[in-house]
C-alpha positions as CSV (number, residue, x, y, z in Angstrom):
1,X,0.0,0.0,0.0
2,X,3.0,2.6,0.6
3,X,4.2,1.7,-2.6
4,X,1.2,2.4,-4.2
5,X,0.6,5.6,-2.4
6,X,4.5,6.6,-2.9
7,X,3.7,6.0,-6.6
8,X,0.6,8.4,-6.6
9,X,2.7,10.7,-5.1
10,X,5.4,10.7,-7.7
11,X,2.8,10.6,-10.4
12,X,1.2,13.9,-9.1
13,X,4.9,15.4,-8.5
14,X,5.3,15.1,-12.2
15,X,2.1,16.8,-13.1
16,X,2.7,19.6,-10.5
17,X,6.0,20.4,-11.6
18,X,4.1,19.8,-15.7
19,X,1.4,22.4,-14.6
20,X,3.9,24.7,-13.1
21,X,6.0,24.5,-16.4
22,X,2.7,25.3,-18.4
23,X,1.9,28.4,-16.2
24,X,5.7,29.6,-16.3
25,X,5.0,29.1,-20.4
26,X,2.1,31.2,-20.0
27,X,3.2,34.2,-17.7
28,X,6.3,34.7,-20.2
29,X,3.9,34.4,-23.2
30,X,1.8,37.0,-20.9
31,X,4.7,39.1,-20.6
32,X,5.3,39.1,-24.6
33,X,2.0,40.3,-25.2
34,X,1.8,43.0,-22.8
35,X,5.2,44.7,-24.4
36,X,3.9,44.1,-27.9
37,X,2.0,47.4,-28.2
38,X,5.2,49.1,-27.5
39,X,7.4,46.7,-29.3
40,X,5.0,47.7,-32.6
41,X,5.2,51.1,-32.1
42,X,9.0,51.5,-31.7
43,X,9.0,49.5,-34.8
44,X,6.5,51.7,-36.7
45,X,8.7,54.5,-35.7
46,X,11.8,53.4,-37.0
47,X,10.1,52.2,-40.5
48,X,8.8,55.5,-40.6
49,X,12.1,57.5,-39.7
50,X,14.8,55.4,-42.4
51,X,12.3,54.7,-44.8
52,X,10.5,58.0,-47.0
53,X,6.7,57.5,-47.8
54,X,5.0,55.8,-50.9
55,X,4.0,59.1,-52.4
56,X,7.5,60.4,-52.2
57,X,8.9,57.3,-53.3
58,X,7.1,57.8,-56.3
59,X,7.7,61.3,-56.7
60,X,11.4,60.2,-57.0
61,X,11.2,57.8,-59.4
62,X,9.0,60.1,-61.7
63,X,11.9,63.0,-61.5
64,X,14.6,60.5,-62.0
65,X,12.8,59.3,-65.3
66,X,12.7,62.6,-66.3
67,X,16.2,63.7,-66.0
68,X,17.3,60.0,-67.8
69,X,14.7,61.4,-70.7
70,X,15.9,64.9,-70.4
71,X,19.7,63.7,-70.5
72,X,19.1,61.5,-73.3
73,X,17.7,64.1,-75.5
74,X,20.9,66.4,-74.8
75,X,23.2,63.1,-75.7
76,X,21.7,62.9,-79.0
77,X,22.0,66.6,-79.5
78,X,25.7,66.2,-78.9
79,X,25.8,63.2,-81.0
80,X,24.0,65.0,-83.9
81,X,26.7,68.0,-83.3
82,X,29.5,65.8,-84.1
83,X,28.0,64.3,-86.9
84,X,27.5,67.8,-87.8
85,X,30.7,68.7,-87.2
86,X,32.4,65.5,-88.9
87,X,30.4,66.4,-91.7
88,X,32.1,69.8,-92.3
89,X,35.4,68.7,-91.3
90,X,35.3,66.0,-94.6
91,X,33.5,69.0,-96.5
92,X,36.6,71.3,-95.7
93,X,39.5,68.4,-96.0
94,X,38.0,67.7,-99.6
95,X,38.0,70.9,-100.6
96,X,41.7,71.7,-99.0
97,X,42.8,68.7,-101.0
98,X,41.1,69.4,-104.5
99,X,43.0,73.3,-104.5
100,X,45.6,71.5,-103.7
101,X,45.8,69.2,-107.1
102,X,44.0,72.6,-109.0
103,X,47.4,74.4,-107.7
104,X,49.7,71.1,-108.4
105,X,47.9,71.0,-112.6
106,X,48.6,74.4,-112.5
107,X,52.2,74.3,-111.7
108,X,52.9,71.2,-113.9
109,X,51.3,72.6,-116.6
């Protein structure tokens, strides 16, 4: 009988020290939640202090495709310039050359 009554106490040791392992479980789960609120809002305040708002997020992107357009269009003016320029350059090296030979026939007769 003290065997069997040693055993029952053993038995309801273990699912004391169990139930007293839940409620520890549940007092630092208990904890957690009561500092969430807080936790949330630091965190909202930080996302909102590194990181700038939608709307100006988009307001970026709109201006930067702007100035790639806008810098695009004065590349190609440059590039039409030169071609310009390269143009005139053959114009003026084809006309040096051909007084040259008109002065050369002259000269040799």
């Amino acid at each position: 009988m003290a065997k069997l009554k040693q055993a029952s106490l053993f038995k309801e040791e273990g699912e004391l020290i169990a139930i007293r392992e839940k409620e520890r479980k549940l007092e630092q789960a208990h904890r957690e939640f009561v500092k969430l609120p807080a936790k949330l809002a630091l965190e909202k305040k930080e996302r909102d202090c590194t990181m700038p708002p939608m709307a100006e997020i988009k307001e970026r992107q709109k201006i930067n495709r702007f100035e790639q357009s806008l810098s695009r269009g004065q590349i190609e003016n440059v590039l039409r310039t030169q071609r310009h320029s390269l143009a005139m350059m053959m114009l003026l090296a084809t006309g040096t050359l051909l007084m040259l030979f008109w002065a050369y026939k002259i000269m040799i007769g």
